[in-house]
Structures are given as C-alpha cells and as structure tokens.
C-alpha positions as CSV (number, residue, x, y, z in Angstrom):
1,X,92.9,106.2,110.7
2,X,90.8,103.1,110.1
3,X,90.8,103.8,106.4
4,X,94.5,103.5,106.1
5,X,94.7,100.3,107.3
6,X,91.9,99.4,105.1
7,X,93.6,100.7,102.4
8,X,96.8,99.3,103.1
9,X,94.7,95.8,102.6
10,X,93.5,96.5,99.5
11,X,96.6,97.8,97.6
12,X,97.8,94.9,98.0
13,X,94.6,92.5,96.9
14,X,91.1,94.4,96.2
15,X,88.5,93.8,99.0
16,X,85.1,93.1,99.4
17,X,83.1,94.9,101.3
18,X,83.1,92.5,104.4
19,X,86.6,92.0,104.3
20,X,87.2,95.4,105.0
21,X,84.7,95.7,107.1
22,X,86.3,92.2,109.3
23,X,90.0,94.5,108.8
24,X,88.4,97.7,110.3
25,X,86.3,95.6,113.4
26,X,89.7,93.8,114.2
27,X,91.9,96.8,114.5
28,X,93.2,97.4,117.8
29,X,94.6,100.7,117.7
30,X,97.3,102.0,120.3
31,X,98.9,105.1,121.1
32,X,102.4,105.6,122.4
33,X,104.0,109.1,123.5
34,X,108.0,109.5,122.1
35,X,110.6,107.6,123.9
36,X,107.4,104.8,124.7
37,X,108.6,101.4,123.7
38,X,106.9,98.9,121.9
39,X,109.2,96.0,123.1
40,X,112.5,95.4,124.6
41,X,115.0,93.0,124.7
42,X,114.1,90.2,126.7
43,X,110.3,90.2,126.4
44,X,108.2,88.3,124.5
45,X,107.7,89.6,120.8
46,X,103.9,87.9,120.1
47,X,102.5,91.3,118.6
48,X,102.6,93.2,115.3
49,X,102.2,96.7,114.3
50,X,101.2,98.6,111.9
51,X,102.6,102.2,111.9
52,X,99.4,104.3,111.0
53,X,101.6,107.4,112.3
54,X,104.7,108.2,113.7
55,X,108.3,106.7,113.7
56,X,109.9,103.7,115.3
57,X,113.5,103.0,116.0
58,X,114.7,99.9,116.3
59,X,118.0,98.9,118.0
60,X,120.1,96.9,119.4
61,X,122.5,97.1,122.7
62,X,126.4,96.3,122.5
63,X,128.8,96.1,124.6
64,X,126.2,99.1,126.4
65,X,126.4,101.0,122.9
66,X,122.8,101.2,121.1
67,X,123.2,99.8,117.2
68,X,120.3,101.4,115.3
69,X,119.4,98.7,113.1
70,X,115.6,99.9,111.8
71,X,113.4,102.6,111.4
72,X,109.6,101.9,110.8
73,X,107.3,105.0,109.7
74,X,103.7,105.1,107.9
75,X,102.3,101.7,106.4
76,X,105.3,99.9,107.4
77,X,105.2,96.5,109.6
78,X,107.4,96.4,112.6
79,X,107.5,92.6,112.3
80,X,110.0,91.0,115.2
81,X,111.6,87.8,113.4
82,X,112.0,86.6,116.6
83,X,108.2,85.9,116.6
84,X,109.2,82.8,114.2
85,X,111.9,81.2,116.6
86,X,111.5,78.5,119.1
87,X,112.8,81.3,121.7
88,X,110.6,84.0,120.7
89,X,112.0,86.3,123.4
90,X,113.6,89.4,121.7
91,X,116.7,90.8,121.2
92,X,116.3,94.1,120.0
93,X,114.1,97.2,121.4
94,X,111.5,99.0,119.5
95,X,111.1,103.1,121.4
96,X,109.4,105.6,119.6
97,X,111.0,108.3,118.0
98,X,108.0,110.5,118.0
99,X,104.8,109.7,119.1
100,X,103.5,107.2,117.3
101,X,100.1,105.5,116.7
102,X,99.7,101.9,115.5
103,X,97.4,98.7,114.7
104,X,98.5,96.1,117.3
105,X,98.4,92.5,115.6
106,X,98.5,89.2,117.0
107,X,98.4,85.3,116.1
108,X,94.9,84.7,118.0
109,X,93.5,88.0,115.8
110,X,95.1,86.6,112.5
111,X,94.0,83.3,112.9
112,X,90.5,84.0,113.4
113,X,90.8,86.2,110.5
114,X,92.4,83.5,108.1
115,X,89.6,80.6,109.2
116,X,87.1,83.5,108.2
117,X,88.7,84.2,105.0
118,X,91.3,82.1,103.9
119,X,92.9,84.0,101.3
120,X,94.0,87.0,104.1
121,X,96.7,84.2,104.8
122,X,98.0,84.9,101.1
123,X,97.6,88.3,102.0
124,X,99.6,88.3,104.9
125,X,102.1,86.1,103.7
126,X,103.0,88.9,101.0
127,X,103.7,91.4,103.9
128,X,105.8,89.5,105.5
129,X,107.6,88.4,102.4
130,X,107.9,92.2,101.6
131,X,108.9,92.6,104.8
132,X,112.0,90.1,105.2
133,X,113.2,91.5,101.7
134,X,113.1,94.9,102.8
135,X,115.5,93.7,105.8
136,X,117.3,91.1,103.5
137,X,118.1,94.7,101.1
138,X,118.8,96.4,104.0
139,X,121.5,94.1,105.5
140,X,123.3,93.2,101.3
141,X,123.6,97.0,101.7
142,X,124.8,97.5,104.8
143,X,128.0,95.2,103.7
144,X,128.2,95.7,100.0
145,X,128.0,99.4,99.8
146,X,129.8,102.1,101.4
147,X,128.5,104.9,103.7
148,X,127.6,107.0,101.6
149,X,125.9,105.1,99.0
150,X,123.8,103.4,102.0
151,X,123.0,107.2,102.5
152,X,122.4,108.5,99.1
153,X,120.1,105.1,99.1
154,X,118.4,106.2,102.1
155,X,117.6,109.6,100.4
156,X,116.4,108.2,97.8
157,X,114.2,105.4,98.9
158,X,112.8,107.0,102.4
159,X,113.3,111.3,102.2
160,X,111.1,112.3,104.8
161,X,113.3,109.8,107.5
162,X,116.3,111.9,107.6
163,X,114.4,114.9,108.9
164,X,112.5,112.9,111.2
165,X,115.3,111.3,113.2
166,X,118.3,112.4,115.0
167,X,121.6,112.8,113.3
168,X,123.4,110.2,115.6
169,X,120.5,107.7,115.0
170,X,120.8,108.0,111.5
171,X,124.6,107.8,111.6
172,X,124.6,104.6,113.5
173,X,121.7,102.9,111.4
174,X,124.3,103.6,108.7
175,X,126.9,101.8,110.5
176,X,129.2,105.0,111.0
177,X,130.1,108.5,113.5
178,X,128.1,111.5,113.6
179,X,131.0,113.1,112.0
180,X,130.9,111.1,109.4
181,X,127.9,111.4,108.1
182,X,128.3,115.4,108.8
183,X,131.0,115.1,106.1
184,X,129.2,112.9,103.6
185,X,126.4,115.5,103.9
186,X,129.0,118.2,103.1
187,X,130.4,116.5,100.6
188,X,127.2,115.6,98.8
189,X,126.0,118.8,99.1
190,X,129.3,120.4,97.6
191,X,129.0,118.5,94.5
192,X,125.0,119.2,94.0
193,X,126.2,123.2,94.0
C-alpha cells in the first residue's frame, strides 16, 4: 500500500529516489473497521488522511438530521478546512462507510518533511489547491444545478461511489429524499432504453 502513496507523489511531481523513500518512511498507516470514525464534531481536526482504501462519509448534524456533505474514496485527501481556522475544532464528522485504510498526516510530519525538501511544500500546496476546488465545484453544483444533473455529474465523475454507498446517503449528499433520487434513477434509466 506503500507504493500508492508513493505514487500518488509522483504523478503529481516526479521523485527522486530519496524522496520517495522520506514519503514511504513517514507514512503512518491506520486501519479503521466500517462505522469507525475518523473525527467528529467537536474535536480537534490536526490530522490528514490519505484514503489508500475504502470509503469515507462525511457529514454534518442539523437540527439532529445528518447532511452528507462528502464522500472520500482511493487517492483522495480528507482535508478538514477547519485545520486552517483560529478554532480548529470541527464541525462535521468523518465515519467510515466501509472499512477503510489510510495514511494519517500531520503538521509536525509535514514540516519536517518540507525543511528536508523544500519543494514537497509546492507539492502539497497543489493537493490542497486540488482539494478546495474539488469542494469549491462541489458546492457551485450543489446550487446551480438541479438533482439530477448533480447526479448524472456524480455518475460521470465518481461511478464506482454510487455502488459503494447507501441510497439515503447518496440522496442526502445530493441535497434531496430517497424517493427522489429512486425516481431520477427511473427516469434516467427509462430514457437510456
């Protein structure tokens, strides 16, 4: 599993061969079991992670209702903007949805990393910049487009997800009822006959 954080590295900026060796020695791997969490609302969100496997959902709670608002799978960051803020105590959860494996990061790791070799900080700054556009695209769609084009986007740009999760999680990351994404499904699939 080593190798695809590695390689995660260097599709973004090729690497010598000490730089992935200094990835691979810093990886802290972790493992959760489904329905583990990663954080919840309220704690402190210092850490990182990589998803090496698995699936991560991340919501939030009103009014008692849970919002999906995320879903993090394979060579994805789950990056808590909250780590940024002044209060960096967070308010959302991160659970598993299946069980899930992932390279734990943290300031103390990255920093040693970036005084070792200063270009990683270049590195990482184009994650997170990949990241927050990946959330920024996520929220312009979430008000600009309708149900179903957020779903036919979904399709489109992450497949695998709608088998992976359950229906009324993907409903609410959509922003809608169970039933109405059952009938977007039927109605999508009655026009692709």
């Amino acid at each position: 599993m080593g190798n695809k954080f590695v390689s995660y590295f260097s599709k973004i900026s090729p690497l010598s061969k000490e730089e992935s060796e200094a990835i691979a020695e810093s990886m802290q791997t972790k493992y959760f079991k489904k329905g583990a969490y990663l954080l919840q609302e309220g704690q402190i969100s210092a850490n990182t992670y990589f998803i090496l496997e698995g699936c991560v959902r991340e919501y939030i709670l009103t009014e008692g209702d849970e919002k999906t608002t995320n879903f993090f799978t394979e060579e994805q960051w789950a990056i808590s903007l909250n780590n940024f803020a002044t209060d960096n105590t967070a308010k959302h959860n991160w659970v598993c949805v299946e069980e899930t494996t992932v390279v734990v990061g943290d300031e103390q790791q990255a920093q040693a990393l970036f005084k070792r070799f200063p270009r990683f900080e270049t590195i990482s700054r184009t994650i997170m910049e990949a990241a927050f556009l990946e959330q920024k695209e996520a929220l312009s769609s979430y008000y600009t487009d309708s149900p179903e084009q957020r779903y036919l986007k979904l399709i489109k740009s992450r497949p695998g997800l709608i088998q992976r999760v359950p229906q009324y999680q993907l409903a609410s990351y959509l922003g809608i009822q169970p039933e109405s994404l059952s009938r977007i499904r039927k109605r999508i699939a009655s026009n692709t006959d």
